[in-house]
C-alpha positions in Angstrom: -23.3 5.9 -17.0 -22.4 9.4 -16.0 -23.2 12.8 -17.4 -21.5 13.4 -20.9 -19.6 16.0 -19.1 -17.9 13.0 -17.2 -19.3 15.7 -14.0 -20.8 14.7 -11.0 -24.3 16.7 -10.7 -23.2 18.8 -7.8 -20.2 19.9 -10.6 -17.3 18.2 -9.2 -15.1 16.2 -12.0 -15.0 12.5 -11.9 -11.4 11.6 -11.5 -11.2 8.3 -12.5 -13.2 5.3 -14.3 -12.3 3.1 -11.2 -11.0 3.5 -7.5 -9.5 -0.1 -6.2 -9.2 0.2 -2.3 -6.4 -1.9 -1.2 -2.9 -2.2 -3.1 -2.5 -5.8 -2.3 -2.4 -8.5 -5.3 -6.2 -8.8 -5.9 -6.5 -4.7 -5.9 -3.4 -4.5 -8.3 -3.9 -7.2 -10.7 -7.4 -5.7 -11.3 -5.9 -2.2 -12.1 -3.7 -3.9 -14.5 -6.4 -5.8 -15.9 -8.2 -2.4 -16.1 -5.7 -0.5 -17.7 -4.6 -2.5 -20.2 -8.2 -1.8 -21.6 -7.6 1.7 -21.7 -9.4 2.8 -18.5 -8.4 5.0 -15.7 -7.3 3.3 -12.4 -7.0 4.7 -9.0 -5.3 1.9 -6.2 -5.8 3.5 -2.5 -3.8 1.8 -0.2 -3.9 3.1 3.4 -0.6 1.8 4.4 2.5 4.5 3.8 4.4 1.9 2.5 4.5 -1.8 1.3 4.2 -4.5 3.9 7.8 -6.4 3.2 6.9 -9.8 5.0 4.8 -12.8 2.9 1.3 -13.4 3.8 -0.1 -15.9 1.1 2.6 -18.6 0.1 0.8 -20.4 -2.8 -1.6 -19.7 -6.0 -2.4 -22.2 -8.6 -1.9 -22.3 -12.4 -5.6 -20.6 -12.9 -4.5 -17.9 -10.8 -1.0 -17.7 -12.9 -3.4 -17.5 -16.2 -4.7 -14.6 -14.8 -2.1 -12.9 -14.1 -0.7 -13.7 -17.8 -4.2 -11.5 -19.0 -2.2 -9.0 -17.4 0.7 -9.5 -19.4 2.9 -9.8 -16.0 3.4 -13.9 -16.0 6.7 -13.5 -17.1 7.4 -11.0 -14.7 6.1 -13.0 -11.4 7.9 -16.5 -12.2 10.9 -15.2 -10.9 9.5 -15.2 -7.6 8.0 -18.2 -7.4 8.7 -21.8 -7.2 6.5 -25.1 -9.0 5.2 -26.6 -6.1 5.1 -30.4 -5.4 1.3 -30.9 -3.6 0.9 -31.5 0.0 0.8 -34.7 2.3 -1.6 -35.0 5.4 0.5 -37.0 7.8 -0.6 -38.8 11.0 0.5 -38.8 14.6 2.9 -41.4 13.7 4.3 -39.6 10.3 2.4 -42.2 7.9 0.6 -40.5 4.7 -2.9 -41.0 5.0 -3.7 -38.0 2.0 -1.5 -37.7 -0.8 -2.1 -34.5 -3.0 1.1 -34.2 -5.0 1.2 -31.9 -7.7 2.5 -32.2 -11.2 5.7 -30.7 -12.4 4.7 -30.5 -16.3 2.4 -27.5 -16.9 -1.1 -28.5 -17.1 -4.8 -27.4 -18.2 -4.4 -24.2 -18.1 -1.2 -23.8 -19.5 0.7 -23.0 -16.4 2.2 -25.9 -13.7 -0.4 -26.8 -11.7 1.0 -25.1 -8.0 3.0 -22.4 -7.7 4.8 -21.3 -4.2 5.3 -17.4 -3.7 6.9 -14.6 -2.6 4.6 -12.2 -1.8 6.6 -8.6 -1.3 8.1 -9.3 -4.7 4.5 -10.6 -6.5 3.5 -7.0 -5.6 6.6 -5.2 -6.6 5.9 -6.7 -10.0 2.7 -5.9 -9.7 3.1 -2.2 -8.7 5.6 -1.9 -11.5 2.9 -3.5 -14.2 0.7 -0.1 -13.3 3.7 1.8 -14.8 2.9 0.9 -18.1 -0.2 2.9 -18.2 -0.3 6.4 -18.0 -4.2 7.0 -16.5 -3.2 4.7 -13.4 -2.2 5.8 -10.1 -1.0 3.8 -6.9 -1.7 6.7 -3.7 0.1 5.4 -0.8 -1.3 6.3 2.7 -4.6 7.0 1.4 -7.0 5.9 3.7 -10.7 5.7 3.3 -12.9 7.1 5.5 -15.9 7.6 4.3 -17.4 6.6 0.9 -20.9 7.5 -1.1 -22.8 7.2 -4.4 -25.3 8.5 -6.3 -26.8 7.5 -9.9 -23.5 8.9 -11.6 -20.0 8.1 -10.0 -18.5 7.3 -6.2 -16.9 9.4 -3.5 -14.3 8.2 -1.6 -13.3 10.4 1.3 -9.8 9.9 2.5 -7.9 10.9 6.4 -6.5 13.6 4.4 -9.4 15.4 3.6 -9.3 14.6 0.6 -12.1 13.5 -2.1 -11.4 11.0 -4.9 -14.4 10.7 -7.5 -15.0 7.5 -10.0 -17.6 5.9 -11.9 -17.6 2.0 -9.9 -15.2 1.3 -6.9 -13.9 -1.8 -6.3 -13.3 -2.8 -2.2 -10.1 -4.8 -1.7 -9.8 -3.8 1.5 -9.2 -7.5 3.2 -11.2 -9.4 6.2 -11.8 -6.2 7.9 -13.0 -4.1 4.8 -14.0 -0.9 5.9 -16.2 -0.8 2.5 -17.9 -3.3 3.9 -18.6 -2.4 7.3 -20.0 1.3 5.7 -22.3 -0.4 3.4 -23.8 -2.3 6.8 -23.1 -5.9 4.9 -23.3 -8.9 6.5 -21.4 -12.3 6.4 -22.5 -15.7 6.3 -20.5 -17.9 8.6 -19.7 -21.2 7.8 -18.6 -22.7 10.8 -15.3 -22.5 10.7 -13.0 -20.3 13.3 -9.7 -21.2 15.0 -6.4 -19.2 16.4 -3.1 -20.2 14.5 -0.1 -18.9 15.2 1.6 -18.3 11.9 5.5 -18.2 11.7 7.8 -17.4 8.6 11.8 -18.3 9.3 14.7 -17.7 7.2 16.9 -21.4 7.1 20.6 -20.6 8.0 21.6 -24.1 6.7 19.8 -26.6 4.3 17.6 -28.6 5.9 16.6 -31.5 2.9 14.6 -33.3 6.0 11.9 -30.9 5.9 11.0 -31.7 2.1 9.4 -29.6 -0.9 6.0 -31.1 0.0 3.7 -29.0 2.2 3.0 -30.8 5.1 -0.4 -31.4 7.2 0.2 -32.7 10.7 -3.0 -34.4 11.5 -2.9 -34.8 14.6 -6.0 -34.2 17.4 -3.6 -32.5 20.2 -1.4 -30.6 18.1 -2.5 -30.3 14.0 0.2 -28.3 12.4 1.2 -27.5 8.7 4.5 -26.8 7.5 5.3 -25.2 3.9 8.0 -24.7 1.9 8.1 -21.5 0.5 11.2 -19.7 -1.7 14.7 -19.8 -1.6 15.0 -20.0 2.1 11.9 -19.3 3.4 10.0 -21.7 5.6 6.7 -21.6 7.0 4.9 -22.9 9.7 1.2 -22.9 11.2 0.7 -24.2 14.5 -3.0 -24.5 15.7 -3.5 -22.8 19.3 -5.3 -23.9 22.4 -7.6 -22.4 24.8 -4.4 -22.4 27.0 -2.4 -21.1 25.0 -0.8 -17.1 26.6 -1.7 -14.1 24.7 2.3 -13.5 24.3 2.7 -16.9 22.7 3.9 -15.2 19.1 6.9 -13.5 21.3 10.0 -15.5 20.1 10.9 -17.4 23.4 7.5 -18.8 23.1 7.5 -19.4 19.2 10.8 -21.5 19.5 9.2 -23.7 22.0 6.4 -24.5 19.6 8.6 -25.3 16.8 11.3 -27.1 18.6 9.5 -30.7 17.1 11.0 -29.4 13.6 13.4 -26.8 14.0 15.8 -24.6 16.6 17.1 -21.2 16.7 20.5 -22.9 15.3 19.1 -23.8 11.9 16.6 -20.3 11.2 16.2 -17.0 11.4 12.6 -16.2 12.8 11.7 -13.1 10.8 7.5 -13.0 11.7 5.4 -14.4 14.1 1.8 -13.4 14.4 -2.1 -15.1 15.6 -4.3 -15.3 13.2 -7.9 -16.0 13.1 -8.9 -18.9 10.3 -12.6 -18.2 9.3 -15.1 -19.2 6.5 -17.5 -16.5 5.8 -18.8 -14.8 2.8 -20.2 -11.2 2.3 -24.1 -11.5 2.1 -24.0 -8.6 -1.1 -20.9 -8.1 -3.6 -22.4 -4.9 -5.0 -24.2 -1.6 -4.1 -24.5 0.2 -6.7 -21.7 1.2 -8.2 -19.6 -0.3 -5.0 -18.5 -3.6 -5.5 -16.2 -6.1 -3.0 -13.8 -8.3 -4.2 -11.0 -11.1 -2.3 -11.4 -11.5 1.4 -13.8 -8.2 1.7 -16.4 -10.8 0.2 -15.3 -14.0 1.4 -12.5 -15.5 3.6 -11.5 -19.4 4.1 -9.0 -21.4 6.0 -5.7 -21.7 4.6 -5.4 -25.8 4.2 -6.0 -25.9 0.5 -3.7 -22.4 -0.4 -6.9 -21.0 -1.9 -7.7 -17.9 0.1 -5.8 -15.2 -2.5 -6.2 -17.4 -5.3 -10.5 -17.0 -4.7 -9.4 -13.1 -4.8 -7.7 -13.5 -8.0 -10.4 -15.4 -9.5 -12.6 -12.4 -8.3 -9.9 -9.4 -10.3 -10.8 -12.2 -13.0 -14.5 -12.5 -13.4 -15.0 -8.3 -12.9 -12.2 -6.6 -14.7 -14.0 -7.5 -18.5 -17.4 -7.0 -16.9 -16.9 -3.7 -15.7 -15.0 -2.6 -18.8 -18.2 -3.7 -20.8 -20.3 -1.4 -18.5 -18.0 1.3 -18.9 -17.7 1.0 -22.7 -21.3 1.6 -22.5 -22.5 -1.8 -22.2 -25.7 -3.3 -19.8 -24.9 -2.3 -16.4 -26.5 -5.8 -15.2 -23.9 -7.3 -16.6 -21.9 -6.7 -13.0 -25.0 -8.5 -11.1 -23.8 -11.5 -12.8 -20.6 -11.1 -10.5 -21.2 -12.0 -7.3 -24.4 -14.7 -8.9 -21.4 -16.8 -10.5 -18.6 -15.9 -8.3 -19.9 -17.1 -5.0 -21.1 -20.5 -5.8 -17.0 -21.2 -7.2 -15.6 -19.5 -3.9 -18.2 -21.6 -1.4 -17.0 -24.6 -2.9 -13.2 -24.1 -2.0 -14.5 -22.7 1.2 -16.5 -25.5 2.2 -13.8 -27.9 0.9 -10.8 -26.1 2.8 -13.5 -26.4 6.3 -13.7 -30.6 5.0 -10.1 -30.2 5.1 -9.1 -28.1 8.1 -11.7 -31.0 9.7 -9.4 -33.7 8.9 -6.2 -32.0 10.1 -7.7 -31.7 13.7 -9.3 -35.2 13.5 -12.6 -34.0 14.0 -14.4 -35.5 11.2 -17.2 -37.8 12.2 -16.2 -41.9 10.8 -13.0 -42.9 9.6 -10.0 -40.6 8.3 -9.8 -41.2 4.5 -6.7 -42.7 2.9 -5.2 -42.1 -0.7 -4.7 -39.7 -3.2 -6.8 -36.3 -3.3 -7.4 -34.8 -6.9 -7.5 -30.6 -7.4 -11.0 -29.3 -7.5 -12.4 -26.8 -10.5 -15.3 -26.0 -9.5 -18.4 -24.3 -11.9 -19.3 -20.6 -11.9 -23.0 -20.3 -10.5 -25.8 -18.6 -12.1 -24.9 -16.2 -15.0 -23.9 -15.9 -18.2 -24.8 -18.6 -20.9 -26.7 -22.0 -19.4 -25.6 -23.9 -16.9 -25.6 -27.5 -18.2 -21.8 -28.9 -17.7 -20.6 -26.5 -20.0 -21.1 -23.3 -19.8 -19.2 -22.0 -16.6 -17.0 -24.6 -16.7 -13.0 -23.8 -16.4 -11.8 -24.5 -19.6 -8.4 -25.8 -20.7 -5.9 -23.3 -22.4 -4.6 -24.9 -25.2 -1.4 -23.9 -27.4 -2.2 -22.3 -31.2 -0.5 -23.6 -34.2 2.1 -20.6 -33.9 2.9 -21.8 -30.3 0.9 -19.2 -28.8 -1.0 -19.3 -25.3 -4.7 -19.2 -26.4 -5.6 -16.4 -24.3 -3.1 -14.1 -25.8 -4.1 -15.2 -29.3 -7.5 -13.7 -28.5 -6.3 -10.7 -27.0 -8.2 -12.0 -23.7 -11.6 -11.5 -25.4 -14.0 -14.0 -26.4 -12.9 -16.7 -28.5 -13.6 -20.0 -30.1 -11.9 -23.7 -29.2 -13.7 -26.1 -31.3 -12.4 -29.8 -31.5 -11.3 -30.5 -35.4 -11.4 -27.8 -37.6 -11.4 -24.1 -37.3 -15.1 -23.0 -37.8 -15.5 -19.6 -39.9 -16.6 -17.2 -37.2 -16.2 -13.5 -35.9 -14.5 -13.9 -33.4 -10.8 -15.4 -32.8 -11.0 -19.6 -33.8 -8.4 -22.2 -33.1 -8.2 -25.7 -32.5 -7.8 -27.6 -29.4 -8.7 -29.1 -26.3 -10.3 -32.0 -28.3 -10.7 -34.8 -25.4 -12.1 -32.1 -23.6 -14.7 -30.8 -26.0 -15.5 -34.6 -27.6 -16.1 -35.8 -23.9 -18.6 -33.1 -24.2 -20.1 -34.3 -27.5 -19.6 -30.8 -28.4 -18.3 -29.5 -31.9 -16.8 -26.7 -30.0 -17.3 -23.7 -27.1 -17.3 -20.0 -26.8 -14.5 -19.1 -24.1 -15.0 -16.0 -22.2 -12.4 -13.2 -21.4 -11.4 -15.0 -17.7 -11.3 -18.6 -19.3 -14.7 -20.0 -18.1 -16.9 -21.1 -21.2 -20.0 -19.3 -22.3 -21.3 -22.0 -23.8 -20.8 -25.3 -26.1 -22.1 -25.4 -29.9 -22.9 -28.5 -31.9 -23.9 -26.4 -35.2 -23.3 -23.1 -37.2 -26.3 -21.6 -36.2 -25.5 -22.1 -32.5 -22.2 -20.6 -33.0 -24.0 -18.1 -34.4 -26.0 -17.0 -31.7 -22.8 -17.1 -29.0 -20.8 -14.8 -31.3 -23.8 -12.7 -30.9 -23.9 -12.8 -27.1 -20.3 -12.3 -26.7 -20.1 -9.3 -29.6 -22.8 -7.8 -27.7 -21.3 -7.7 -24.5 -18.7 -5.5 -26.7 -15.3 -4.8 -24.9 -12.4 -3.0 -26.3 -9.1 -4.5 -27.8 -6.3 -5.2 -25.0 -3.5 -2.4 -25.4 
């Protein structure tokens, strides 16, 4: 940690426990998730203002459990919609993947897909930093230049001015400039194709176009449409090597989309290129720098996992780097990228299988039939890796009708299968197929809803409690 003077050796005054580049949802929900345990937030966002279109459409119910640690579920719901799955459709409109989703809340104690709007996600967002009187959102703050030594960070802006913390954490998107300074690399996993991406506004209700997302598997022209809120439609159309640079201009748009929709039924409010990729940062942390969301890893849309990885991120480091800055072991955060990673390359690679299929390029026959959610393990880490520990584990209801998570205060906390055990930390029952399947007596759940580990006896228990109390984090406000 720092001196006790909370001063930088060269005298200047840290400012702030943590600087978040990037105000989007991954850089907000981790300042919330910060400052609910007390500590001092800065989000720098280089933009003047927020961007009022929708970029990511969907998150799941793991992501939503997140942002109920932040105590803003409630909040978001408004601006979302349960979503029904997605379909991957053939040249000739027949089903060949089915991956419907279920419309009764499920494992983690959210419904199971969720459909967005994004400008008003972050409104709530920004509006959740309110509550805290040591966070601050600087608009128009761009970084240009950023250092460390043994003690704190320093983050130069365009405006000549310096903002001093103890960690910083880069959300700062595909392009992060964080990264790029700290000369890391990517690993690129073999994915990268131009879509044109295009959000409408219907004028008229269109029941045709369905409340499934759709996959257009086809070799010659692979498209995907989505159903977004209220109005909002979206759809993304791959592009060819003939394709003209101008082909997001509208006249050009409407001739793409003319198979499912004219100027007489929408509004077209954005049309832009991008660039799909799979890649992941080679580090996640120098120093007291860390990356998090698509600064250390981007994928292709076609599972609606590419902000939901980022979330998952705000989720793994918030409790970690409030340990550190409570005074706990600072390699606690080099367990961060170690377990993070491995979860993130499997949706990666997964969303490449997928994005395969919808342009017909997989080697052997197209499969058929339903396609099940994945939950994939944290790697390397905290606690054993054995089929338990850094597993996702189900959030269960308490006996008082309480979400388990908030029971706990989002600390650590015990789920055994049959009877509360007599422990120090928070205890309920629950989750008892899950557990038994494991021919477990019960687990240790960590802060982000992974498990620490599974117990059979009291002495086991025993030495979890001891892990986890070490770690020591402070109450949630």
């Amino acid at each position: 940690m720092g001196r006790p003077d909370g001063r930088h050796p060269d005298g200047r005054a840290i400012e702030t426990d943590v600087a978040i580049i990037g105000a989007g949802p991954v850089g907000l929900l981790l300042a919330s998730l910060l400052g609910l345990r007390g500590h001092s937030v800065t989000v720098l966002e280089k933009q003047p203002s927020p961007y009022p279109m929708p970029r990511a459409i969907h998150f799941d119910g793991e992501a939503m459990r997140c942002f109920q640690t932040a105590g803003l579920a409630g909040a978001i719901l408004p601006h979302t919609l349960v979503g029904k799955g997605m379909l991957f459709k053939d040249r000739h409109g027949d089903t060949i993947v089915d991956w419907s989703r279920g419309q009764t809340r499920g494992p983690m104690g959210w419904h199971e897909s969720y459909r967005f709007f994004q400008p008003g996600l972050e409104a709530e967002l920004r509006k959740g930093l309110e509550r805290f009187g040591d966070a601050r959102l600087m608009w128009g703050a761009e970084v240009t230049g950023i250092s460390q030594d043994r003690d704190g960070v320093s983050l130069s802006l365009g405006s000549r001015r310096t903002v001093t913390a103890r960690f910083a954490v880069a959300c700062d998107g595909a392009r992060s400039f964080t990264r790029r300074a700290l000369n890391i690399g990517t690993e690129d996993l073999g994915f990268r194709e131009r879509w044109l991406v295009c959000d409408l506004l219907l004028k008229r209700t269109r029941e045709d176009l369905g409340d499934h997302s759709i996959q257009y598997c086809d070799p010659e022209a692979p498209a995907t449409y989505v159903r977004g809120v209220g109005n909002w439609r979206r759809w993304e159309i791959r592009l060819g090597v003939d394709d003209p640079n101008d082909v997001s201009q509208e006249r050009n748009v409407w001739e793409k989309l003319k198979r499912w929709i004219t100027p007489s039924d929408a509004t077209l409010e954005r049309s832009t290129v991008y660039t799909f990729r799979s890649r992941i940062a080679n580090a996640w942390r120098d120093g007291r720098i860390l990356l998090a969301g698509d600064a250390a890893h981007q994928m292709p849309p076609f599972m609606g996992q590419g902000m939901c990885a980022g979330i998952r991120d705000a989720g793994n480091l918030w409790w970690k780097l409030s340990a550190v800055l409570c005074g706990g072991e600072d390699a606690l955060l080099d367990t961060y990228q170690s377990e993070r990673e491995a979860n993130a390359r499997a949706f990666i690679e997964k969303s490449v299988a997928l994005g395969k299929l919808i342009n017909q390029t997989a080697a052997g026959v197209v499969p058929r039939g339903r396609m099940e959610s994945i939950w994939p393990d944290l790697g390397p880490g905290l606690g054993p890796r054995d089929g338990v520990g850094g597993a996702l584990v189900p959030q269960v209801h308490t006996d008082d009708g309480i979400l388990a998570d908030d029971a706990a205060k989002h600390g650590f906390y015990v789920l055994a299968a049959d009877n509360v055990p007599d422990s120090r930390l928070p205890a309920f029952v629950g989750a008892n197929r899950w557990i038994k399947e494991r021919n477990l007596t019960g687990i240790v759940v960590r802060p982000d809803g992974y498990a620490l580990a599974g117990f059979r006896s009291e002495s086991e228990l025993m030495t979890l409690e001891t892990m986890a109390m070490r770690i020591g984090m402070p109450e949630q406000r």
